[in-house]
N, C-alpha and C positions, 0 to 999 in steps of 0.2 A: 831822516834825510837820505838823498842818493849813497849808495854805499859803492855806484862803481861808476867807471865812466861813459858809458852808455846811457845809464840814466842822467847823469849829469847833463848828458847833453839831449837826451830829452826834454827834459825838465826847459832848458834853454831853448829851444825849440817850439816847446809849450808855450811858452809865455811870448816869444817875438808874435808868434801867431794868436792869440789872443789879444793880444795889443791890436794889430793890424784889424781882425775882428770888430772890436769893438769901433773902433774905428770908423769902420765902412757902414755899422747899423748906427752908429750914430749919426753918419751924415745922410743915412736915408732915412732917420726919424724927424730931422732935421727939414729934407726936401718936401716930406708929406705932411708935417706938419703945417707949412709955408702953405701947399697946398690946400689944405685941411681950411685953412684960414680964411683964404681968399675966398671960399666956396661959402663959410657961413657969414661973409661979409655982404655974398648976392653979388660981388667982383668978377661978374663974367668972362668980363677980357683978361685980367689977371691971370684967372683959373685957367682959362685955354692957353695963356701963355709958358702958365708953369705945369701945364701937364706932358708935355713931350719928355723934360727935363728930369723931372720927378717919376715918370716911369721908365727912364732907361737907366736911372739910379736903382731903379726895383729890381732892373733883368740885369744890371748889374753885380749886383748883391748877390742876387740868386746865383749867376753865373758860377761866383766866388767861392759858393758852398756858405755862405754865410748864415742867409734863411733859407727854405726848405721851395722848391720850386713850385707844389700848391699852394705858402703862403703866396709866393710873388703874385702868383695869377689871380689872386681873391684878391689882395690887396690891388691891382692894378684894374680889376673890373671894379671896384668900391667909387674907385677915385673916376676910374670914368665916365662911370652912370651917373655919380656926383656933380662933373662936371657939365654932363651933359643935361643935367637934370634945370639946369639955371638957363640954357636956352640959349 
């Protein structure tokens, strides 16, 4: 374990910010999932509704340092060649 205080508060530091992490990928696994959805459902209008929403959750993320800034960008063209792909 920490043997001094510095690491102690590390350590405390480590973890508030992994919390918040997980956090913010969950709610954008969440968003794209919803997304994901609409899109194999043939939900046109859905998809277009939930793609604004769902991709500023992605440059959000990314923003955060959460995910890495060419996942955001692959994942953000995925979804909207996706949606665009339904017409």
């Amino acid at each position: 374990m920490a043997n001094n205080r510095s690491t102690e508060k590390r350590i405390r530091q480590s973890e508030k910010r992994r919390a918040r992490n997980r956090s913010h990928r969950s709610a954008l696994r969440t968003a794209v999932k919803k997304l994901r959805a609409a899109v194999a459902e043939g939900d046109a209008a859905a998809a277009k509704e939930l793609l604004p929403t769902t991709l500023s959750a992605v440059d959000s993320t990314a923003r955060k340092g959460v995910i890495h800034a060419n996942v955001a960008a692959r994942t953000k063209s995925r979804l909207t060649r996706a949606v665009n792909a339904l017409g």
